[in-house]
GUZARO-201239 format. One line per 3 residues: number of its first residue (from 1); their letters; for each residue x, y, z of N, C-alpha, C, O. Coordinates in steps of 0.2 Angstrom, whole numbers, plus 5000, padded with zeros to 4 digits. Example, Ala and Ser with C-alpha at 12.3 -4.5 7.8 and 13.67 -1.06 7.14 Angstrom:
1> as> 5066 4972 5039 5062 4978 5039 5066 4984 5039 5071 4983 5042  5064 4989 5035 5068 4995 5036 5064 5000 5039 5067 5006 5040
//
This chain:
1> xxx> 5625 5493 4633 5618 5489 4633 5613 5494 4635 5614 5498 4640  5608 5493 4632 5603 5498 4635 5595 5496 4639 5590 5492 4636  5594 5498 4644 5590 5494 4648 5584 5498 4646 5583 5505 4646
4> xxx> 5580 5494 4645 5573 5499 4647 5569 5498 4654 5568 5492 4656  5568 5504 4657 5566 5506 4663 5559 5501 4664 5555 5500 4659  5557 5499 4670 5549 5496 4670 5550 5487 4670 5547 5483 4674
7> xxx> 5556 5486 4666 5555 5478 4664 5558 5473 4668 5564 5473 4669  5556 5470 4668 5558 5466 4676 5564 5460 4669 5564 5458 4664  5570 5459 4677 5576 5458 4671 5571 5451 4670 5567 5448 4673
10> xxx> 5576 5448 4663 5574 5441 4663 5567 5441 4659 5566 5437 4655  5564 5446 4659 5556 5446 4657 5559 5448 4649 5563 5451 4647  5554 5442 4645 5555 5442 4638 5548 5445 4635 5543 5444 4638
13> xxx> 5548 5450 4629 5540 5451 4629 5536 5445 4624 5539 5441 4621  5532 5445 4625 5528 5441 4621 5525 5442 4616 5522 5448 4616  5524 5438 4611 5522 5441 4604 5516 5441 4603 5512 5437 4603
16> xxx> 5514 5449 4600 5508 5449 4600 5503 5446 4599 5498 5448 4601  5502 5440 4593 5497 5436 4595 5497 5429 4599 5493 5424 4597  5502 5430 4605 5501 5425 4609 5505 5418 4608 5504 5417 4602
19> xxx> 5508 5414 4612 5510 5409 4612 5504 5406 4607 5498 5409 4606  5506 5399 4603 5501 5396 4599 5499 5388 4604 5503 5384 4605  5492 5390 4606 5490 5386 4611 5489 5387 4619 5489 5383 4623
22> xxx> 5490 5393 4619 5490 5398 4627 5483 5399 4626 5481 5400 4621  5478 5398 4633 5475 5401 4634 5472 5408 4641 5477 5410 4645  5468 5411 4642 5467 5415 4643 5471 5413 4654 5472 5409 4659
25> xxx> 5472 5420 4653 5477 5421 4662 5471 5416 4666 5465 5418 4664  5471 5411 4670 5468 5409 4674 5463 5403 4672 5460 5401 4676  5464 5401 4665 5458 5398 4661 5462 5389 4660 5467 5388 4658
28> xxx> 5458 5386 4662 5463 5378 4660 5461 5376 4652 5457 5379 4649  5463 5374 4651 5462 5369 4643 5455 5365 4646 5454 5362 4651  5451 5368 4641 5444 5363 4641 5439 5366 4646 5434 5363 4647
31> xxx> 5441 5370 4649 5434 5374 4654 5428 5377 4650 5427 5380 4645  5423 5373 4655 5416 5378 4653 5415 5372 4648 5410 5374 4644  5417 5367 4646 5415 5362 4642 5412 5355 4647 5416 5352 4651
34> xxx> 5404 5354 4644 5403 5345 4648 5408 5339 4649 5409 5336 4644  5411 5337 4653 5415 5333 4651 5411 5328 4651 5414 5323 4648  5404 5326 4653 5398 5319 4651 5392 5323 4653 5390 5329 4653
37> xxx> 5388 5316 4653 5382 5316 4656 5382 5319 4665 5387 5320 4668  5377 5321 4666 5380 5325 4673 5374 5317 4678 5373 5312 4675  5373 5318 4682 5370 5313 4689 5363 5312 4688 5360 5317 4689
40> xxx> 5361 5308 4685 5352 5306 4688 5351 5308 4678 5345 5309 4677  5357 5309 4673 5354 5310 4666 5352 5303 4663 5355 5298 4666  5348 5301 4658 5346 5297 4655 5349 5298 4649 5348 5303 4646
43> xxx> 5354 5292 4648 5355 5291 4641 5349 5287 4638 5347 5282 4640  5348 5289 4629 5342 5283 4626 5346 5278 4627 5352 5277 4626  5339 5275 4630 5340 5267 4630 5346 5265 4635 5350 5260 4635
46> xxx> 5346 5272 4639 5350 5270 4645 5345 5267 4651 5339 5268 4651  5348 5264 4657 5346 5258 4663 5346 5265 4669 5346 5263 4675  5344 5271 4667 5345 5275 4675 5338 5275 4677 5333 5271 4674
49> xxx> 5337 5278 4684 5330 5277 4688 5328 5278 4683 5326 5273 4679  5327 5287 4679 5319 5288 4675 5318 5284 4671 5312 5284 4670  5322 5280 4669 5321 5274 4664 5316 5270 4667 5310 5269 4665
52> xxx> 5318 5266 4672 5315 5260 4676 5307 5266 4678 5302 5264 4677  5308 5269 4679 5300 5272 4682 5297 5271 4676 5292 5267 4676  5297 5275 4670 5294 5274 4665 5292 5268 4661 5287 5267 4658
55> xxx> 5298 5261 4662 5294 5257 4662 5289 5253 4664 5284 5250 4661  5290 5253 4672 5284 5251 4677 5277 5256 4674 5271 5254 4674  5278 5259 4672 5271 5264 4671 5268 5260 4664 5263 5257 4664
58> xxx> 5273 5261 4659 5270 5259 4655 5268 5247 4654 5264 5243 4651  5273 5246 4658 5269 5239 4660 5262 5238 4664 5259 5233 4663  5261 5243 4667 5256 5245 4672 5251 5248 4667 5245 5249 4670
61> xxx> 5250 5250 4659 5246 5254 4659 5245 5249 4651 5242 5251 4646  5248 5242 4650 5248 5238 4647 5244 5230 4652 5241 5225 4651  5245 5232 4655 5241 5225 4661 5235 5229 4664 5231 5226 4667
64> xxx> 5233 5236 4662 5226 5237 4670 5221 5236 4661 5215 5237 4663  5222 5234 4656 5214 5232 4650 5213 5226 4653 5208 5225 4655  5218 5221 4653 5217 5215 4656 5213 5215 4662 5208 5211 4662
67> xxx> 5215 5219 4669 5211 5218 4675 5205 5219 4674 5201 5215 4676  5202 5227 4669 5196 5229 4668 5192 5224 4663 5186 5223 4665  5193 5222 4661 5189 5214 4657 5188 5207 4661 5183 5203 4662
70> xxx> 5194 5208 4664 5192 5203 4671 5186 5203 4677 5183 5198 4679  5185 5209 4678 5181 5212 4683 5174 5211 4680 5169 5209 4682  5177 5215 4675 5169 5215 4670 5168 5207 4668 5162 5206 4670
73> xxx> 5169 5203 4665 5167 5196 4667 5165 5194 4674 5160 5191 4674  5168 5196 4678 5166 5194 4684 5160 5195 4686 5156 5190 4688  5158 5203 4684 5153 5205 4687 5146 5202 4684 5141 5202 4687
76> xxx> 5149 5199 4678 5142 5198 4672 5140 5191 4674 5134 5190 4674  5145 5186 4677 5144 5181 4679 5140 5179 4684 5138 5174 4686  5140 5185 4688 5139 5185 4694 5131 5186 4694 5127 5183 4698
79> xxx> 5129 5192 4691 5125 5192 4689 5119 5185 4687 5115 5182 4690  5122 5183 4680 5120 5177 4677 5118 5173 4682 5112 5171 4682  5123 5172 4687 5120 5167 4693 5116 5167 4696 5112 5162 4696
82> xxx> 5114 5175 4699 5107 5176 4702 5102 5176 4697 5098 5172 4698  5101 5178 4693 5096 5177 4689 5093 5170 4686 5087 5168 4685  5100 5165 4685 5097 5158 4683 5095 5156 4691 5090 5154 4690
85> xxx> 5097 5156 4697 5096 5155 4704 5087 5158 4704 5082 5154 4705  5087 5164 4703 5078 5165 4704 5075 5165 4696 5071 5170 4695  5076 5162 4693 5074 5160 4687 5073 5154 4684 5067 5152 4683
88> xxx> 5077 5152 4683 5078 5146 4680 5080 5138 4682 5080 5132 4679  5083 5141 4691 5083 5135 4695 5076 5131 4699 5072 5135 4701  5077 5127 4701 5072 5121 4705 5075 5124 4712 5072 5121 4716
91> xxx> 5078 5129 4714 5079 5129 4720 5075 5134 4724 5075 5134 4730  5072 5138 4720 5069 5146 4722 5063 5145 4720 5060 5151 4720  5059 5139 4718 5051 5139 4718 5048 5138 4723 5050 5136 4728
94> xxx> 5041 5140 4719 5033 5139 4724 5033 5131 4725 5031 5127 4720  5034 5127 4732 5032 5120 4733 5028 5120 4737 5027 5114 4739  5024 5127 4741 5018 5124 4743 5015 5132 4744 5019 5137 4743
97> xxx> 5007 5131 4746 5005 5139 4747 4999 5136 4754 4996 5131 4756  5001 5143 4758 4999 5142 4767 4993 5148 4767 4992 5153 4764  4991 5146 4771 4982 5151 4770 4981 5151 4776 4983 5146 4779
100> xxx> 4980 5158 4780 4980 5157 4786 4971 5165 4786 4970 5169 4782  4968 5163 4792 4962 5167 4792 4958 5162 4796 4960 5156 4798  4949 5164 4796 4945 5160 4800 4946 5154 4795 4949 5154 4790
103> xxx> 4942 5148 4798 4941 5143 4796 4934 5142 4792 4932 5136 4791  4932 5148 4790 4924 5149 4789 4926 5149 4782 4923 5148 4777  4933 5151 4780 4935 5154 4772 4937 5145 4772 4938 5141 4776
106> xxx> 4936 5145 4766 4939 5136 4763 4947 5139 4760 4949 5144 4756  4950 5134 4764 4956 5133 4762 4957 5133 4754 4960 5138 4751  4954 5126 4750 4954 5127 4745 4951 5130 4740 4954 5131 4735
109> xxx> 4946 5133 4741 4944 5139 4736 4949 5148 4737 4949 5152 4733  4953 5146 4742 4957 5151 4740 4963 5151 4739 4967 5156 4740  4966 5144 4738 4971 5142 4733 4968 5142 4727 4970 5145 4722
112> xxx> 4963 5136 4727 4959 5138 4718 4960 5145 4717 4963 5146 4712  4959 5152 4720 4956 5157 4719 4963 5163 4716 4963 5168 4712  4969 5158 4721 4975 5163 4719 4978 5159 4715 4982 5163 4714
115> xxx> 4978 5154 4710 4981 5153 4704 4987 5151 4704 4990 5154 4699  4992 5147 4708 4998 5151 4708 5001 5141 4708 5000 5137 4712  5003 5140 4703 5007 5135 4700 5011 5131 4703 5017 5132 4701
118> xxx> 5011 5126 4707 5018 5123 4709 5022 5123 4706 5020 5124 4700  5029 5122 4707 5034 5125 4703 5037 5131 4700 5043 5132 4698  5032 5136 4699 5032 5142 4699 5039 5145 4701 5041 5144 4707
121> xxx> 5046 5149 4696 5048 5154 4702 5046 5159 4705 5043 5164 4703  5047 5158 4713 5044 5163 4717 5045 5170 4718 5043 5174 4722  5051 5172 4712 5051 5180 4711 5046 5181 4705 5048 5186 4701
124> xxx> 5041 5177 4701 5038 5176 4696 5031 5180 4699 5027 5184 4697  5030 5176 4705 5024 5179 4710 5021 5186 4711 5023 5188 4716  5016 5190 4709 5015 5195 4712 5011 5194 4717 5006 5190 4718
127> xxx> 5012 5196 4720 5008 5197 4728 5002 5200 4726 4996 5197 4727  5003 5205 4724 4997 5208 4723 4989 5208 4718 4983 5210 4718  4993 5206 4715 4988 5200 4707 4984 5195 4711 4978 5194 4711
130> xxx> 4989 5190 4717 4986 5184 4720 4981 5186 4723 4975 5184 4723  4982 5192 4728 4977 5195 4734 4972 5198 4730 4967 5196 4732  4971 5203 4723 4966 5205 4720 4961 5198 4719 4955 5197 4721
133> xxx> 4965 5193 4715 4961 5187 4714 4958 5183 4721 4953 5179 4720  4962 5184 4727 4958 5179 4733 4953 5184 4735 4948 5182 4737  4953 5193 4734 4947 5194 4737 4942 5195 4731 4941 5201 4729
136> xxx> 4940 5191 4729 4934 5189 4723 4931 5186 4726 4925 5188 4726  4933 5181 4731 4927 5176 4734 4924 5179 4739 4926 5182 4743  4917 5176 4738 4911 5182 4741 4915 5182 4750 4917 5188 4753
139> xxx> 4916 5178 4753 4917 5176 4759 4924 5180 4763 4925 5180 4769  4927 5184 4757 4935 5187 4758 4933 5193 4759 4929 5195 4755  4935 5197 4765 4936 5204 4764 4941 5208 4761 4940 5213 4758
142> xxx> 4947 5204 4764 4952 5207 4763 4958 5200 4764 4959 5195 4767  4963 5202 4758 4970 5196 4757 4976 5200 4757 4975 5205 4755  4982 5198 4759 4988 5200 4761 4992 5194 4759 4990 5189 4762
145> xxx> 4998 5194 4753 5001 5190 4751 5009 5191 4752 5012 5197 4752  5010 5187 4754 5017 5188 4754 5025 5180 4751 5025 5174 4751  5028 5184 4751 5031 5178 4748 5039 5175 4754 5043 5179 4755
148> xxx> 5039 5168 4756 5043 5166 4759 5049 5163 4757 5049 5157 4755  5055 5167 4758 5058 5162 4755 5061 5156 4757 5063 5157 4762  5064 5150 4756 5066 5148 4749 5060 5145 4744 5061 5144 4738
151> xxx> 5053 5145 4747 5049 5141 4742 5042 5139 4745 5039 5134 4744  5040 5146 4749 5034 5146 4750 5029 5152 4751 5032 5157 4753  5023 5152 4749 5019 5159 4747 5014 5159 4754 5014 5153 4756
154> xxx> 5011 5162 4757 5006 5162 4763 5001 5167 4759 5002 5172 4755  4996 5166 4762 4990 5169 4760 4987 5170 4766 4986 5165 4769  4986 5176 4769 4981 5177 4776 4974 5183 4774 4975 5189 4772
157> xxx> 4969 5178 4774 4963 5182 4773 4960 5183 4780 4962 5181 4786  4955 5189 4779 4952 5193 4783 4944 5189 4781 4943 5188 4775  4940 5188 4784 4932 5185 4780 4927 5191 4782 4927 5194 4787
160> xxx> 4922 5191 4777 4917 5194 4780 4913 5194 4785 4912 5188 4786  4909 5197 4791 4906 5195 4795 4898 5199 4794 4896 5204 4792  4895 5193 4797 4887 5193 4793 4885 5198 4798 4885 5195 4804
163> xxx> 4881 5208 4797 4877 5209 4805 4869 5212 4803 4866 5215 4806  4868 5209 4797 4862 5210 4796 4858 5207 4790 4861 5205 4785  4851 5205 4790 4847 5201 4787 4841 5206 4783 4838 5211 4786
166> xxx> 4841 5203 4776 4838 5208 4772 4833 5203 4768 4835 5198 4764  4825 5204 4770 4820 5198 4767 4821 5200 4761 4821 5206 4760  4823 5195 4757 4819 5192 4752 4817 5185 4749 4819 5180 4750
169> xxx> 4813 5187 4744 4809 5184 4740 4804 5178 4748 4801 5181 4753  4804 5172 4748 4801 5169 4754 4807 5167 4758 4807 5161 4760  4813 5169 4760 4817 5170 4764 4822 5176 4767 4820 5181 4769
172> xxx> 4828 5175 4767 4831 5180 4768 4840 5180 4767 4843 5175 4766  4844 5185 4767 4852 5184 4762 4854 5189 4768 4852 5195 4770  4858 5186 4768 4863 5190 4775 4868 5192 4774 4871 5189 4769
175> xxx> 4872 5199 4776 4874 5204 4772 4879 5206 4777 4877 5206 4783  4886 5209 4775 4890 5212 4780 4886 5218 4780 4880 5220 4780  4893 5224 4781 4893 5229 4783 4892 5235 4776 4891 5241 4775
178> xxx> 4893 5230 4771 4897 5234 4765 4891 5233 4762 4889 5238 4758  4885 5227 4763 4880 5227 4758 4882 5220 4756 4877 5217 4753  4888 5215 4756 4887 5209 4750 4885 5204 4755 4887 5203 4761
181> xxx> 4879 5202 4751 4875 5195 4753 4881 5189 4754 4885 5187 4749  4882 5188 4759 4886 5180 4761 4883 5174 4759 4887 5170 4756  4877 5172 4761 4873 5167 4762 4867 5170 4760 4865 5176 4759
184> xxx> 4861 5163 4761 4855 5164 4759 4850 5160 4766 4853 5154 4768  4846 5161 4769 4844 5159 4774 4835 5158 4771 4832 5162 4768  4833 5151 4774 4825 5150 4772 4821 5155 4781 4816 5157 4781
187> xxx> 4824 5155 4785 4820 5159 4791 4824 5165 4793 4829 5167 4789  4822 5169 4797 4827 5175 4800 4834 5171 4804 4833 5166 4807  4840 5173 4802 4844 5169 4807 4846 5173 4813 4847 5179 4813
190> xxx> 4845 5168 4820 4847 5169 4823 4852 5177 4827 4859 5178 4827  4849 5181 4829 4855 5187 4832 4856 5190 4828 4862 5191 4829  4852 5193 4821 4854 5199 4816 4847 5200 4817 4842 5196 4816
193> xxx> 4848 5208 4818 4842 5213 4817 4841 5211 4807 4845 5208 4803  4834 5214 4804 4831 5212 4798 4833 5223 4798 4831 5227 4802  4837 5223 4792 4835 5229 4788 4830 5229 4784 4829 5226 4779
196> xxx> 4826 5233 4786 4820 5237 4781 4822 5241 4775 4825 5246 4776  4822 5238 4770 4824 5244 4763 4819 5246 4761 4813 5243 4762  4819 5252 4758 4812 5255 4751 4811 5248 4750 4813 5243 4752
199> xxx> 4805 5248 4745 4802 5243 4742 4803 5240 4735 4802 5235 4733  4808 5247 4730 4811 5247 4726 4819 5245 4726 4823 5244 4720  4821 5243 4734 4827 5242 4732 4827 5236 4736 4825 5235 4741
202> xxx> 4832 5230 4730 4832 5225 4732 4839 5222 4734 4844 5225 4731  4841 5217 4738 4846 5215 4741 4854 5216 4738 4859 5216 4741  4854 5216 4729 4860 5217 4725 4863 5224 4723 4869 5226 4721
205> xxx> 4857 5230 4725 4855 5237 4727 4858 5238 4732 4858 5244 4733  4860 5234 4737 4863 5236 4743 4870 5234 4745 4871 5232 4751  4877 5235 4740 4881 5231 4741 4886 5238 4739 4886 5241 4733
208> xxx> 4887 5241 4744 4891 5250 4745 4887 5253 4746 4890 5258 4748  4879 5253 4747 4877 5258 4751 4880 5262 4758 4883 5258 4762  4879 5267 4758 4879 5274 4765 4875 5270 4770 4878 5270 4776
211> xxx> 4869 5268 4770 4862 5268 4773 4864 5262 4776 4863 5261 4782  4868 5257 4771 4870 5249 4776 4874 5249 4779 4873 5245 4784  4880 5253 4776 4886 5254 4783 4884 5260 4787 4889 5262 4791
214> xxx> 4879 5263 4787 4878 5267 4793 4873 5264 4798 4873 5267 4804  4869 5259 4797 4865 5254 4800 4869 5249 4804 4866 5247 4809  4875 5248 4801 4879 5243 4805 4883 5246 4810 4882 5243 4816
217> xxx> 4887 5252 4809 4890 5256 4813 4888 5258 4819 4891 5259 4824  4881 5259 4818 4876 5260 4823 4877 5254 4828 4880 5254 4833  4872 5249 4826 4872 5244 4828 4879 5242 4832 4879 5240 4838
220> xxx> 4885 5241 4829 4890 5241 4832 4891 5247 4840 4893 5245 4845  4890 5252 4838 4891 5254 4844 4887 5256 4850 4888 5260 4854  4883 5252 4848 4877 5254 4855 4879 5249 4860 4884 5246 4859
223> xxx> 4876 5249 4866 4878 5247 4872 4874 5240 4870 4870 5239 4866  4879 5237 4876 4880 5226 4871 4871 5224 4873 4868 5220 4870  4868 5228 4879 4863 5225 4882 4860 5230 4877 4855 5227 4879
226> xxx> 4857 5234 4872 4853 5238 4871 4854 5235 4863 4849 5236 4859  4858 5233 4861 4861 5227 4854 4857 5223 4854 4852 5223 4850  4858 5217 4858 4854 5213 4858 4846 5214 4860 4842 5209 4863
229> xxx> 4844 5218 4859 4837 5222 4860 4833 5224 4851 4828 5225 4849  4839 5225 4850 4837 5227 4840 4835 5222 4838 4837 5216 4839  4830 5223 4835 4825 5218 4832 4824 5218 4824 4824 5213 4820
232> xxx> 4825 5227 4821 4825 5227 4816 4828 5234 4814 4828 5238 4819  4830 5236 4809 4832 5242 4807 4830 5245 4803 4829 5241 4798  4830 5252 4802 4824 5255 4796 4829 5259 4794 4833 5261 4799
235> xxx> 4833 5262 4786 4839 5264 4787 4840 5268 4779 4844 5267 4775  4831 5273 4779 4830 5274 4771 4838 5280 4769 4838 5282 4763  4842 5281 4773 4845 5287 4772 4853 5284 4778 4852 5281 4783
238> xxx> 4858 5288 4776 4863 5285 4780 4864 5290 4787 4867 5288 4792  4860 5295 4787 4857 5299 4792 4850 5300 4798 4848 5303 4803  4847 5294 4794 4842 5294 4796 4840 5286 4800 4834 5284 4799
241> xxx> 4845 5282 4804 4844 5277 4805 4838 5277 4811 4837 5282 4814  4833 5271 4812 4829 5271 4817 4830 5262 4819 4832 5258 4815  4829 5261 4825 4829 5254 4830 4825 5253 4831 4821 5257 4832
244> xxx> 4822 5246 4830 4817 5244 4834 4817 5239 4836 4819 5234 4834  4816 5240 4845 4818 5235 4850 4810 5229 4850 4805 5229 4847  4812 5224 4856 4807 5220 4855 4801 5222 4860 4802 5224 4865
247> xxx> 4797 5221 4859 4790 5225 4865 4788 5232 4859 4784 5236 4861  4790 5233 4853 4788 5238 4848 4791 5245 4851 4788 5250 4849  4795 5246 4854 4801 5252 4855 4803 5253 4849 4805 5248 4845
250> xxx> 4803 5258 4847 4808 5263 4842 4812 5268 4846 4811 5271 4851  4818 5268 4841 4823 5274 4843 4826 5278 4838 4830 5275 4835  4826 5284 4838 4825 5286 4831 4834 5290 4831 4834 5296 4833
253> xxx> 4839 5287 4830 4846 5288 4832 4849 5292 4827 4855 5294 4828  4846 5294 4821 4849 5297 4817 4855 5295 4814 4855 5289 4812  4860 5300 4813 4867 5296 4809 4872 5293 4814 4869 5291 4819
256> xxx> 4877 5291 4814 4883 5291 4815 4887 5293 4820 4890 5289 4823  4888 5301 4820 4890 5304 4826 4888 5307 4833 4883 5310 4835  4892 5306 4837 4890 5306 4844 4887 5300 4847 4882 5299 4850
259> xxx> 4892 5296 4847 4887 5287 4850 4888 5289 4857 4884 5288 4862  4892 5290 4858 4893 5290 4867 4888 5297 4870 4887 5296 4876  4886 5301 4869 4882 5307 4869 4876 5304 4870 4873 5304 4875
262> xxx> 4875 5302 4862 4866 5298 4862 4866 5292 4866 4861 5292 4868  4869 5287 4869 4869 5281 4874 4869 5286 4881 4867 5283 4886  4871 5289 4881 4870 5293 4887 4864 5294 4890 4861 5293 4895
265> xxx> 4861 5300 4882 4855 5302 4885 4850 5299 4883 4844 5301 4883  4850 5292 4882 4843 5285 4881 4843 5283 4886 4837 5283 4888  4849 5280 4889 4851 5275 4897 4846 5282 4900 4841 5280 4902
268> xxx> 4846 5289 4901 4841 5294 4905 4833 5291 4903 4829 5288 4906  4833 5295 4896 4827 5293 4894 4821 5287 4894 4815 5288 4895  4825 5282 4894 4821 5276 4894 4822 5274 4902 4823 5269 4905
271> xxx> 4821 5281 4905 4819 5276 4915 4813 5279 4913 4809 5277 4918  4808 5283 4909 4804 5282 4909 4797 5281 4905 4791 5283 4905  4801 5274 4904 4796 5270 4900 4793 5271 4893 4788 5268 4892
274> xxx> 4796 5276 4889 4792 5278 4883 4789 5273 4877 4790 5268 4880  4788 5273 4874 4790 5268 4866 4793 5273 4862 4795 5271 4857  4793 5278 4864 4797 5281 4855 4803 5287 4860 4801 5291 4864
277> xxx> 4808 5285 4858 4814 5289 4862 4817 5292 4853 4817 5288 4848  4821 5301 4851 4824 5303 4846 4830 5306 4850 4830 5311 4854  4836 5303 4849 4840 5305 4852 4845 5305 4844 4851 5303 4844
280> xxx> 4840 5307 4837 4845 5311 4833 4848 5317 4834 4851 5319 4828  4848 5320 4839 4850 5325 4843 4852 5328 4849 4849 5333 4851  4855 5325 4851 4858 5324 4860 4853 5331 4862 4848 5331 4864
283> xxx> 4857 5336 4860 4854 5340 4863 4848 5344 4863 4847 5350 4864  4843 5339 4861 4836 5340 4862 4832 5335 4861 4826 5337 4859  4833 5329 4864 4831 5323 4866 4826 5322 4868 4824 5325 4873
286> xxx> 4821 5318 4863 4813 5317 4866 4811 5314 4867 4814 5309 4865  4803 5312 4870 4802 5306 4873 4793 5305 4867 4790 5309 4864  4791 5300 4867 4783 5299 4867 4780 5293 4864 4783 5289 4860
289> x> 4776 5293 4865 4771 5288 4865 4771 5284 4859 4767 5280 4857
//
């Protein structure tokens, strides 16, 4: 018998192409092959998490057209409300109108005057339409409207105040500061100095004059006992104002500024008895006959 050297006894050789169905030294039947799905895979129209997530999204993204139509009715409704609320309801009108100022203005002529409808809605109201319309009447300097709500308008006028008299024709028309005639008077009334105008200008010619409201300003700021001394005022220019007290005193004041200046140096001037005192210039104040 003959041994060949190397070969472990017992060891049969193998045929060179291998037992049929041997695989490789170390290798089992079916390695390196999926045997499934692996953890967390989704089969179609399988029940795993990513399934369930995906449908919540897509139920959620089929319900939020519904919420947005919802809202948006909401908001529209809501709207409607106010609107018929200050519009179209009995609940938000004008049921009275309240007039507050002197008692010299008529209550009635300045609701005649503001126009403002019972019943009316009172966001319908301009405030400022009603106050143009209340200061029309001669007697209104100034209106302030305002609106209360649930259903009431107030009107507070300022009135004109009368500080000066301007003859004409066989009487006299009494005039603020601004120039407008208030009234008409048959004598001089009582405690207004008489403004002297040109001869060409007559009482409807003086309603914005410079010359009128610088004549009252004057008057306004002279001292209260030297006020009631003005008998009449000469006032051809708004710088040129002159006083004339009673006993035939003139004082020739000039314009507007420095009143406390000029009361100063008059209260000097007149300790000594002049008729004609110019203190249109404080600082060169004169005296004379």
């Amino acid at each position: 018998m003959i041994r060949h050297r190397g070969a472990a006894p017992g060891a049969a050789a193998s045929p060179a192409g291998g037992a049929p169905g041997a695989g490789s030294p170390g290798t089992a039947p079916g390695a390196g092959e999926p045997d499934g799905p692996g953890p967390g895979a989704t089969e179609p129209g399988g029940s795993g998490p990513g399934g369930a997530v995906s449908g919540a999204a897509a139920r959620r993204r089929r319900s939020d057209p519904w919420k947005t139509a919802f809202f948006a009715l909401g908001a529209v409704a809501i709207l409607a409300g106010v609107a018929w609320a200050l519009l179209g309801s009995k609940f938000l009108v004008v049921r009275s109108v309240e007039v507050t100022g002197p008692a010299a203005v008529s209550r009635t002529a300045v609701v005649a005057a503001a126009g403002i409808r019972l019943g009316t809605p009172l966001i319908r109201v301009d405030p400022a339409a009603v106050a143009r319309r209340v200061e029309r009447l001669t007697l209104v300097r100034s209106a302030q409207v305002r609106r209360e709500w649930p259903d009431r308008i107030v009107i507070s006028v300022q009135e004109r105040t009368a500080v000066l008299a301007v003859a004409s024709g066989g009487g006299y028309e009494v005039i603020d500061k601004f120039g407008v005639v208030l009234r008409q008077a048959a004598s001089r009334p009582a405690g207004l100095p008489v403004l002297h105008t040109p001869a060409a200008a007559g009482p409807a010619s003086l309603r914005g004059s410079p010359a009128v409201l610088a004549a009252a300003t004057v008057l306004r700021e002279l001292p209260a006992r030297l006020a009631r001394s003005v008998r009449a005022i000469d006032a051809p220019a708004a710088d040129a104002v002159t006083l004339r007290l009673r006993g035939g005193v003139r004082i020739a004041w000039g314009g507007t500024g420095q009143p406390a200046v000029k009361s100063r140096e008059l209260a000097i001037l007149m300790r000594g008895h002049a008729r004609y005192y110019d203190v249109s210039d404080p600082q060169t104040a004169v005296t004379g006959r």
